[in-house]
Backbone as XML, in Angstrom:
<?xml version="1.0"?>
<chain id="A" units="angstrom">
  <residue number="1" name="UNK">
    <atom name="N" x="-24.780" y="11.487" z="222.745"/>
    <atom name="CA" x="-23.353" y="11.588" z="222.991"/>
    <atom name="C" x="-22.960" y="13.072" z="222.988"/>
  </residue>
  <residue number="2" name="UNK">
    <atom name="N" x="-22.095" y="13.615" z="223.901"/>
    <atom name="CA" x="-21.910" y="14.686" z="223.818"/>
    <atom name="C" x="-20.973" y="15.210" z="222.877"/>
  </residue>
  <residue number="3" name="UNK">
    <atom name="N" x="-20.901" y="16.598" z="222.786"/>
    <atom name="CA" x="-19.555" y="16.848" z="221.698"/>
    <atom name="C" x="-18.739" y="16.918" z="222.439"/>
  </residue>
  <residue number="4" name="UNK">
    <atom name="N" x="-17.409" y="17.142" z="221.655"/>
    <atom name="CA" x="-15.933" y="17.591" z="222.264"/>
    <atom name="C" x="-15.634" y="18.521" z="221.648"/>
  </residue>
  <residue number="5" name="UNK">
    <atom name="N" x="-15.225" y="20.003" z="222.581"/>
    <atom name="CA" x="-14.176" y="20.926" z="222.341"/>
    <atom name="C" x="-13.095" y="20.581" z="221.553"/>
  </residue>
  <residue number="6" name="UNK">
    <atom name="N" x="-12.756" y="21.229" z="220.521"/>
    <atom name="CA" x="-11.420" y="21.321" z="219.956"/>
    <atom name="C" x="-10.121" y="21.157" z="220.904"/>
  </residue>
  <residue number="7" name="UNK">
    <atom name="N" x="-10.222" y="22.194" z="222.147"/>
    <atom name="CA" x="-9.503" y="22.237" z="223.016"/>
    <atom name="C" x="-9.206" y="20.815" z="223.939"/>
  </residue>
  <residue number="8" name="UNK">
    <atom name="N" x="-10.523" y="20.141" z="224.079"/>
    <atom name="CA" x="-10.163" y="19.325" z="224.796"/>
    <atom name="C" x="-9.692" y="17.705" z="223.817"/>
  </residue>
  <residue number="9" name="UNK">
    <atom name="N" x="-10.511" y="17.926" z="222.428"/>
    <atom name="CA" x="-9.809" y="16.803" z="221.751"/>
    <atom name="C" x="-8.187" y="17.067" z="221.120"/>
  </residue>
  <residue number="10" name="UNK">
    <atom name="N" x="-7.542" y="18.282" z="221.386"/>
    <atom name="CA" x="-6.527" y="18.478" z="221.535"/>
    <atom name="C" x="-5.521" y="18.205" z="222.504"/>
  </residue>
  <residue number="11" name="UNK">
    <atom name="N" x="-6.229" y="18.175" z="223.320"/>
    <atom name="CA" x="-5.446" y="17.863" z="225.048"/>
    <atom name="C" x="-5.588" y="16.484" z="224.982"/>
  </residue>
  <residue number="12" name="UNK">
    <atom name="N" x="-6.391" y="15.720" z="224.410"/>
    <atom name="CA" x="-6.207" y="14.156" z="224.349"/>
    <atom name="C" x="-5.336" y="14.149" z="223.547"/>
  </residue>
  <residue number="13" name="UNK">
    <atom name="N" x="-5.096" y="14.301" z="222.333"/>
    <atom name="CA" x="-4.160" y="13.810" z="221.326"/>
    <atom name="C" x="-3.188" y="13.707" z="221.617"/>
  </residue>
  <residue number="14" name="UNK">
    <atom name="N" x="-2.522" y="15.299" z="222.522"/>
    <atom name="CA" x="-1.329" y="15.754" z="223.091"/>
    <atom name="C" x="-0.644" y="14.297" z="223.546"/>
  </residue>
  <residue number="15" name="UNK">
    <atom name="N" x="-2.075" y="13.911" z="224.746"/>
    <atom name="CA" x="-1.317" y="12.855" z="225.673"/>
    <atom name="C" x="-0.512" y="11.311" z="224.932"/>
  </residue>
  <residue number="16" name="UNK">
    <atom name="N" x="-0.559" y="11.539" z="223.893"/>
    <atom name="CA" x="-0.125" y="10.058" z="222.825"/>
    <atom name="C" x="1.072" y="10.482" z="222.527"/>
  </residue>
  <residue number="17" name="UNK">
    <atom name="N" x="2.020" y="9.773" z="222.823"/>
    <atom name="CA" x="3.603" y="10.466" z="222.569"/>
    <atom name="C" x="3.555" y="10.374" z="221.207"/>
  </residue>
  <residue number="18" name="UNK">
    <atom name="N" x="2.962" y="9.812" z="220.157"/>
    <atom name="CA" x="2.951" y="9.902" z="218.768"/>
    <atom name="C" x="2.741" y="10.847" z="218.389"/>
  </residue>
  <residue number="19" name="UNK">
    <atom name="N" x="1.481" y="11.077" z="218.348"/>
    <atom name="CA" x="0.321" y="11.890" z="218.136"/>
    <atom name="C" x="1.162" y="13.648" z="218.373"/>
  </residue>
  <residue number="20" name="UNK">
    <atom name="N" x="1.530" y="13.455" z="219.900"/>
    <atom name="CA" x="2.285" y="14.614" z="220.197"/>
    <atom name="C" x="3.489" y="15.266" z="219.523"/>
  </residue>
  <residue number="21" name="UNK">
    <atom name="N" x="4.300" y="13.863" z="218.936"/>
    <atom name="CA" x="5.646" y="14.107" z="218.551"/>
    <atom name="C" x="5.094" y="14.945" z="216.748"/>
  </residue>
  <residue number="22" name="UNK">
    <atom name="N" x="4.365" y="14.270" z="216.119"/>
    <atom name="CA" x="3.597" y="14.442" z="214.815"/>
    <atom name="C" x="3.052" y="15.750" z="215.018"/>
  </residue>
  <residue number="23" name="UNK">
    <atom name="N" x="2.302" y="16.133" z="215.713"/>
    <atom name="CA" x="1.759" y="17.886" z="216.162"/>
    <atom name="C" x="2.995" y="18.489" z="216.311"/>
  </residue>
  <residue number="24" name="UNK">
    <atom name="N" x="3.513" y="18.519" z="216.871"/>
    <atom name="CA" x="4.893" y="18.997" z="217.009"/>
    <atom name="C" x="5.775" y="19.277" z="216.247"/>
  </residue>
  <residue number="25" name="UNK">
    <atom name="N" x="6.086" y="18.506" z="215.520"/>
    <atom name="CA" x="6.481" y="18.517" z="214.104"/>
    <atom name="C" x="6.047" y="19.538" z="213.068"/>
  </residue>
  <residue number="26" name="UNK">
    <atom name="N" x="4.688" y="19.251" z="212.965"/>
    <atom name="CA" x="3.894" y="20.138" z="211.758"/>
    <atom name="C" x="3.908" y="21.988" z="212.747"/>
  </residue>
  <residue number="27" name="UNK">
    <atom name="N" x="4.116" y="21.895" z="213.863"/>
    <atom name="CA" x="3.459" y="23.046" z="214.645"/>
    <atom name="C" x="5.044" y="24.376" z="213.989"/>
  </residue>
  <residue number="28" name="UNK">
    <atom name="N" x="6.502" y="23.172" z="214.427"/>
    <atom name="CA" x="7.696" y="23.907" z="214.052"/>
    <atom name="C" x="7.785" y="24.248" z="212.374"/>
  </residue>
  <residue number="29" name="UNK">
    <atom name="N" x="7.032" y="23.190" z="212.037"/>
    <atom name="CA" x="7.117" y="23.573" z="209.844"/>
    <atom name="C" x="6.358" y="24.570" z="209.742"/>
  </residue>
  <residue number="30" name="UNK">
    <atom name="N" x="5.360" y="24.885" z="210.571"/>
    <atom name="CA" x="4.980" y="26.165" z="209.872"/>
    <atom name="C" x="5.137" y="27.584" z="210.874"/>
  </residue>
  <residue number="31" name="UNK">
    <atom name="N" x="5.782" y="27.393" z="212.144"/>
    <atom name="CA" x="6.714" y="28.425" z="212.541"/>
    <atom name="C" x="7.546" y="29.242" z="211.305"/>
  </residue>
  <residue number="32" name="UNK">
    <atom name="N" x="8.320" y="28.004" z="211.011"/>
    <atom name="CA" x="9.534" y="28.116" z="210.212"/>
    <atom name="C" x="8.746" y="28.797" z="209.661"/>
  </residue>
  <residue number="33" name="UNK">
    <atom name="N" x="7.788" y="28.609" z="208.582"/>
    <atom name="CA" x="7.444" y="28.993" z="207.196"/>
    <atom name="C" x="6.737" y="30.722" z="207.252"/>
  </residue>
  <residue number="34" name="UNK">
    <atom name="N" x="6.162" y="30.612" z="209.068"/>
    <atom name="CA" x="5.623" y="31.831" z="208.857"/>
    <atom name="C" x="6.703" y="33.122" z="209.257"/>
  </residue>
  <residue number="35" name="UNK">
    <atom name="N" x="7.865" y="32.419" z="209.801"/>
    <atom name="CA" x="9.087" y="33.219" z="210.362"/>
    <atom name="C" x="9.796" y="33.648" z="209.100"/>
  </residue>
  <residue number="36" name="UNK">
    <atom name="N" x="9.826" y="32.674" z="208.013"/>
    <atom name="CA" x="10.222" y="33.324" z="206.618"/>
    <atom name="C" x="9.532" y="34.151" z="205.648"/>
  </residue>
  <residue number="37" name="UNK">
    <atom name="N" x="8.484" y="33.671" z="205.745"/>
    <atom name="CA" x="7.215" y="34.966" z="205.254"/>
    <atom name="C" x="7.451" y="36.632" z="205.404"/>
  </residue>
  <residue number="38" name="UNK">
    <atom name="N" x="7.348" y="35.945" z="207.165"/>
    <atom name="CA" x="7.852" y="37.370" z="207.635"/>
    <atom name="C" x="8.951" y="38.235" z="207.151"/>
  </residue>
  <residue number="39" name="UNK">
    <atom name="N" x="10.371" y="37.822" z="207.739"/>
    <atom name="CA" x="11.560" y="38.319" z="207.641"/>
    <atom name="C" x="11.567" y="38.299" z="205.804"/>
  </residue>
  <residue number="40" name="UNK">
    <atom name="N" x="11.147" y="37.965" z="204.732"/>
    <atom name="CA" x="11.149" y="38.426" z="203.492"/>
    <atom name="C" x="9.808" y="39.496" z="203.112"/>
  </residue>
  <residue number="41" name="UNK">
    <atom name="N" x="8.750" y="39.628" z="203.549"/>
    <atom name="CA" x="7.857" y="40.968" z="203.592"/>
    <atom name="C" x="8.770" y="42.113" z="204.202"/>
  </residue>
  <residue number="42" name="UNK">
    <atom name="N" x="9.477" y="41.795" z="205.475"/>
    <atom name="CA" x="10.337" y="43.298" z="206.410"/>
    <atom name="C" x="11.130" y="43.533" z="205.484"/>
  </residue>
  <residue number="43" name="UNK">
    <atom name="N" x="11.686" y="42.724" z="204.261"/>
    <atom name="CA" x="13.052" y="43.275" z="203.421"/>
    <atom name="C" x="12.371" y="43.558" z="202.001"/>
  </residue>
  <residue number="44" name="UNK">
    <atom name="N" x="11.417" y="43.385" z="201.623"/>
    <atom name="CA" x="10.143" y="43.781" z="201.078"/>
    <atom name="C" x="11.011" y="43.126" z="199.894"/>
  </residue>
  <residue number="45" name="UNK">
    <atom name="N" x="11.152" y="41.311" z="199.868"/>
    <atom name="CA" x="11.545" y="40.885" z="198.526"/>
    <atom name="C" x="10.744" y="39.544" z="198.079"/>
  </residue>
  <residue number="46" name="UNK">
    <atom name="N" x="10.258" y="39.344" z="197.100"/>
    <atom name="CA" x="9.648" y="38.647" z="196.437"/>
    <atom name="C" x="10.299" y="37.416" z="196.576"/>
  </residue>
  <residue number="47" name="UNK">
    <atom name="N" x="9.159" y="35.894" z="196.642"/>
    <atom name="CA" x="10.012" y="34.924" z="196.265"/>
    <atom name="C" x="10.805" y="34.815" z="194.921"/>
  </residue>
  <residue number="48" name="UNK">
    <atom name="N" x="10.441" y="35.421" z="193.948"/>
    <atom name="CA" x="11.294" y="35.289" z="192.707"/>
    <atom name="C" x="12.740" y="35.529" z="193.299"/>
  </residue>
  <residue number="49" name="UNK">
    <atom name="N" x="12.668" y="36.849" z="193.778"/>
    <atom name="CA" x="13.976" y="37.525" z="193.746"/>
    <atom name="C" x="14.600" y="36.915" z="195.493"/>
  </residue>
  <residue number="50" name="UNK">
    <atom name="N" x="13.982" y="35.952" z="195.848"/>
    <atom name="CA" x="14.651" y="35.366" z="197.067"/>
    <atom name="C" x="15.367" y="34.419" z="196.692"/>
  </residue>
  <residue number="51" name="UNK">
    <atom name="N" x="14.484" y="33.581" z="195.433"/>
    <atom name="CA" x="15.211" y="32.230" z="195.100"/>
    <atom name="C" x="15.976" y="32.460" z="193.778"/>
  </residue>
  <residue number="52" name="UNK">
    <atom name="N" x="16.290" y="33.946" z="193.209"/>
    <atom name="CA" x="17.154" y="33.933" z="192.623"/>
    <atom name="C" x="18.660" y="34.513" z="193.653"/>
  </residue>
  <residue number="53" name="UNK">
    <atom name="N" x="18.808" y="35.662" z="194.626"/>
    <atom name="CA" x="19.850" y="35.606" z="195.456"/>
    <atom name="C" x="19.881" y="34.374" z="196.477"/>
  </residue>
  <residue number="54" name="UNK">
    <atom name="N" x="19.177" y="33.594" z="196.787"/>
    <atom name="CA" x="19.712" y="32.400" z="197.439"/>
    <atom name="C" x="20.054" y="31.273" z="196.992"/>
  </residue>
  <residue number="55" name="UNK">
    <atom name="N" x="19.334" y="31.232" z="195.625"/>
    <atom name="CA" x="19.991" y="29.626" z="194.910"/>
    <atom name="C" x="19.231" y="28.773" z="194.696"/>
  </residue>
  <residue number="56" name="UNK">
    <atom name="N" x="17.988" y="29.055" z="195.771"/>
    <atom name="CA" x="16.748" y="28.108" z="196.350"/>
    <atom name="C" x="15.318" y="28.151" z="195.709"/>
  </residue>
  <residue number="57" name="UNK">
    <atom name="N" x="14.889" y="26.890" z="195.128"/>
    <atom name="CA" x="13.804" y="27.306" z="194.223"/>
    <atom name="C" x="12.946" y="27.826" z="194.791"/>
  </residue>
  <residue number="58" name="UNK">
    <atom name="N" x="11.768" y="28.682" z="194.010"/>
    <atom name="CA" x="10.857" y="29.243" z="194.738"/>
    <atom name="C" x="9.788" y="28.049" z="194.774"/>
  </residue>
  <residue number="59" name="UNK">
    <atom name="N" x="9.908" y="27.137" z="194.457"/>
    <atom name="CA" x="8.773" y="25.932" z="194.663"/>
    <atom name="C" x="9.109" y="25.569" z="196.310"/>
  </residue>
  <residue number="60" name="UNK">
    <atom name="N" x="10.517" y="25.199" z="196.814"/>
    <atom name="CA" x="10.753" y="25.138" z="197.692"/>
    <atom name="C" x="10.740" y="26.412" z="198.813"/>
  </residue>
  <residue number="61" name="UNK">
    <atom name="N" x="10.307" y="27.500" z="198.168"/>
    <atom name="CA" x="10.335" y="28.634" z="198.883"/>
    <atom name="C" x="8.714" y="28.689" z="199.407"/>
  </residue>
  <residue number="62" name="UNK">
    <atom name="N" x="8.117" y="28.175" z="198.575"/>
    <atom name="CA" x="6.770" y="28.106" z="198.703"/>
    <atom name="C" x="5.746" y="27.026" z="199.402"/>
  </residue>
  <residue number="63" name="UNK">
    <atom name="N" x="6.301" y="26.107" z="199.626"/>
    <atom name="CA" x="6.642" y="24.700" z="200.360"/>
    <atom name="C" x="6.941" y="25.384" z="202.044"/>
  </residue>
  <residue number="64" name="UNK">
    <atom name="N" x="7.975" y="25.958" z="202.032"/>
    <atom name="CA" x="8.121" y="26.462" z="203.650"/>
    <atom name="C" x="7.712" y="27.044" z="203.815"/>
  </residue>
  <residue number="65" name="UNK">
    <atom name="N" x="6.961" y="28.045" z="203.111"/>
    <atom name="CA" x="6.247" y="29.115" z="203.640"/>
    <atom name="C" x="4.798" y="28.744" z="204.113"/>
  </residue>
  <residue number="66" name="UNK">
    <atom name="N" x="3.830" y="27.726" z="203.212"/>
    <atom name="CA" x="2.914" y="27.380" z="203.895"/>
    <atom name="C" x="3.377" y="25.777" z="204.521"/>
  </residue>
  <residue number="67" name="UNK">
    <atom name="N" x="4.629" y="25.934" z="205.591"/>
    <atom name="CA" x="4.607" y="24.928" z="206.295"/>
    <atom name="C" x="4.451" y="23.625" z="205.421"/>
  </residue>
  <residue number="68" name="UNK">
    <atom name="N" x="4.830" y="23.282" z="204.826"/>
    <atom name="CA" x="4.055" y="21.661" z="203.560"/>
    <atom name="C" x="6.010" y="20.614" z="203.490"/>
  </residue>
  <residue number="69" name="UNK">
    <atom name="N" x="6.898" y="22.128" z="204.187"/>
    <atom name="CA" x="8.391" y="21.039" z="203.845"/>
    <atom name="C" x="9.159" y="21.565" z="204.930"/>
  </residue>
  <residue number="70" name="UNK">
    <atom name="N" x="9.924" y="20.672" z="205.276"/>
    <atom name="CA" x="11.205" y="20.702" z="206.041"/>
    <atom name="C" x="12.456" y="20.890" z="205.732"/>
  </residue>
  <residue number="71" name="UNK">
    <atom name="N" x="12.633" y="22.164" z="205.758"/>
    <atom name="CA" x="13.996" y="22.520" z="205.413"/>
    <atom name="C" x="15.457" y="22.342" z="206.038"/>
  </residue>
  <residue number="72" name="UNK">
    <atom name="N" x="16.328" y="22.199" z="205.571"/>
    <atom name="CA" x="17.504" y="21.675" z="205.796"/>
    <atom name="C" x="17.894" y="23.145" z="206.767"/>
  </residue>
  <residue number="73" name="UNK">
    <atom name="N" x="19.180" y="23.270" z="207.855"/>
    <atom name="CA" x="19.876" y="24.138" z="208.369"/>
    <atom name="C" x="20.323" y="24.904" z="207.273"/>
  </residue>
  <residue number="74" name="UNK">
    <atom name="N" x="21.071" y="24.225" z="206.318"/>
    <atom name="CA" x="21.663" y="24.942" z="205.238"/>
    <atom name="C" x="20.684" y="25.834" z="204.563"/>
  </residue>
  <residue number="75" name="UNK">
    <atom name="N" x="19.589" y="25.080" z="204.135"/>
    <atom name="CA" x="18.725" y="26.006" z="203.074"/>
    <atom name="C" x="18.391" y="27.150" z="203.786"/>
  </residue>
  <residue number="76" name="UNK">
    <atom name="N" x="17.654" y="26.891" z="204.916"/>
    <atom name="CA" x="17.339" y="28.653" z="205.976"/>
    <atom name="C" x="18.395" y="29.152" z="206.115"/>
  </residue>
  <residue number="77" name="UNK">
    <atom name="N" x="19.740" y="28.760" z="206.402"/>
    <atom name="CA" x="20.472" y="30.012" z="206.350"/>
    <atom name="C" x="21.406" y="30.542" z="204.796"/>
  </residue>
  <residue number="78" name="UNK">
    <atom name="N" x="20.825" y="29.624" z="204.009"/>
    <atom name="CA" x="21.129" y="30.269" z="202.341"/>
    <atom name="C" x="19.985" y="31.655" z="202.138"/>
  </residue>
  <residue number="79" name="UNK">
    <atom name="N" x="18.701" y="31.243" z="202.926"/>
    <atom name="CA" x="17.724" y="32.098" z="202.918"/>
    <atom name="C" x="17.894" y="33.024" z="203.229"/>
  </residue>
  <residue number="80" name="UNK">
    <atom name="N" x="18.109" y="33.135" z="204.938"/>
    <atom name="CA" x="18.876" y="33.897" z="205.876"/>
    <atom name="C" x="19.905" y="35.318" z="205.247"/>
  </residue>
  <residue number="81" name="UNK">
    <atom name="N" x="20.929" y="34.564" z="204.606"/>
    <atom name="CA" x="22.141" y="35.348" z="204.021"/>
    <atom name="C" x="21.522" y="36.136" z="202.836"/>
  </residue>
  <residue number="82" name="UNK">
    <atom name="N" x="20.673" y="35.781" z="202.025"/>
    <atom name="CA" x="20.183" y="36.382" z="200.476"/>
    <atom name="C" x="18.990" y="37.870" z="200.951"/>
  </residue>
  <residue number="83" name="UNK">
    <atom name="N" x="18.555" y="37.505" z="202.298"/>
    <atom name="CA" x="17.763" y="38.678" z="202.858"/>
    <atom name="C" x="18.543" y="39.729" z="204.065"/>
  </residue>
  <residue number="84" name="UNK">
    <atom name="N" x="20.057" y="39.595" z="203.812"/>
    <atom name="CA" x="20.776" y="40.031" z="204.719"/>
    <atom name="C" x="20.322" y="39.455" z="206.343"/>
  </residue>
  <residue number="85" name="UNK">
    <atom name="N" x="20.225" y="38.779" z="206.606"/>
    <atom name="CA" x="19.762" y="38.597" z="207.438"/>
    <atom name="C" x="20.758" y="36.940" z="208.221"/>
  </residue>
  <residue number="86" name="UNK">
    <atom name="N" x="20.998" y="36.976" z="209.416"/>
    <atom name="CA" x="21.154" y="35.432" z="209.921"/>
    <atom name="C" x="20.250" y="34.202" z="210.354"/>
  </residue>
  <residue number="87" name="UNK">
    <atom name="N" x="20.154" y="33.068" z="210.357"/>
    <atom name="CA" x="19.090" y="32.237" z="210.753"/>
    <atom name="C" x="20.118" y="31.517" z="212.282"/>
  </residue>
  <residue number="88" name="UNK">
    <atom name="N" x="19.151" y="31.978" z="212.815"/>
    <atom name="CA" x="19.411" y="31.425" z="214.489"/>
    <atom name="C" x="18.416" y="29.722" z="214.663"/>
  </residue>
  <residue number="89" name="UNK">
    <atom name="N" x="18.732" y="29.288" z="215.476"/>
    <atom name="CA" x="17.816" y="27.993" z="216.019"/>
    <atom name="C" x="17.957" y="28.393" z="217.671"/>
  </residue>
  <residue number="90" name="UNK">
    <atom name="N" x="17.068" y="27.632" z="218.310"/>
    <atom name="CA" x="17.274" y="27.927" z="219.947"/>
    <atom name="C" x="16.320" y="26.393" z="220.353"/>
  </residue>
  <residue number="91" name="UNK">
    <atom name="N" x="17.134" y="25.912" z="221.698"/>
    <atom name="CA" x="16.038" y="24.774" z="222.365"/>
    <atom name="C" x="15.551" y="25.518" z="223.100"/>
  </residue>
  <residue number="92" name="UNK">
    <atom name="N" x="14.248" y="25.489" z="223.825"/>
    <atom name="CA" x="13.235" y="26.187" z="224.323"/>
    <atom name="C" x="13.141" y="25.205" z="225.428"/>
  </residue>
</chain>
């Protein structure tokens, strides 16, 4: 039996509107998480001191960052505001 490429057992999965919707899902949780990573390294502040100016535990800070939770609109832009910063969304 032959093997399969990653690539191409990816391109099957894709085609399962489940499968797709579920990849999809996990692909935006850890956008999110690595987009907050980021924008708190550029303001060079610690989760301590994120989830004490935002309100937001750092368990939950730590949760989005490696992608593992889904955060509310509100919580990213409690995030957003505590790193001076705004949280945008966009459909693509």
């Amino acid at each position: 039996m032959p093997t399969q490429s990653f690539d191409d057992m990816f391109d099957e999965a894709m085609q399962d509107p489940e499968m797709a919707e579920l990849i999809n899902g996990y692909m935006a949780q850890m956008t999110v998480g690595i987009q907050l990573a980021n924008a708190r390294d550029e303001v060079g502040m610690s989760m301590d001191a994120l989830s004490q100016q935002s309100g937001v535990a750092k368990s939950t800070i730590i949760n989005i960052e490696h992608g593992e939770a889904s955060p509310t609109i509100f919580t990213l832009t409690r995030l957003a505001a505590a790193m001076g910063k705004t949280f945008q969304t966009a459909f693509v």
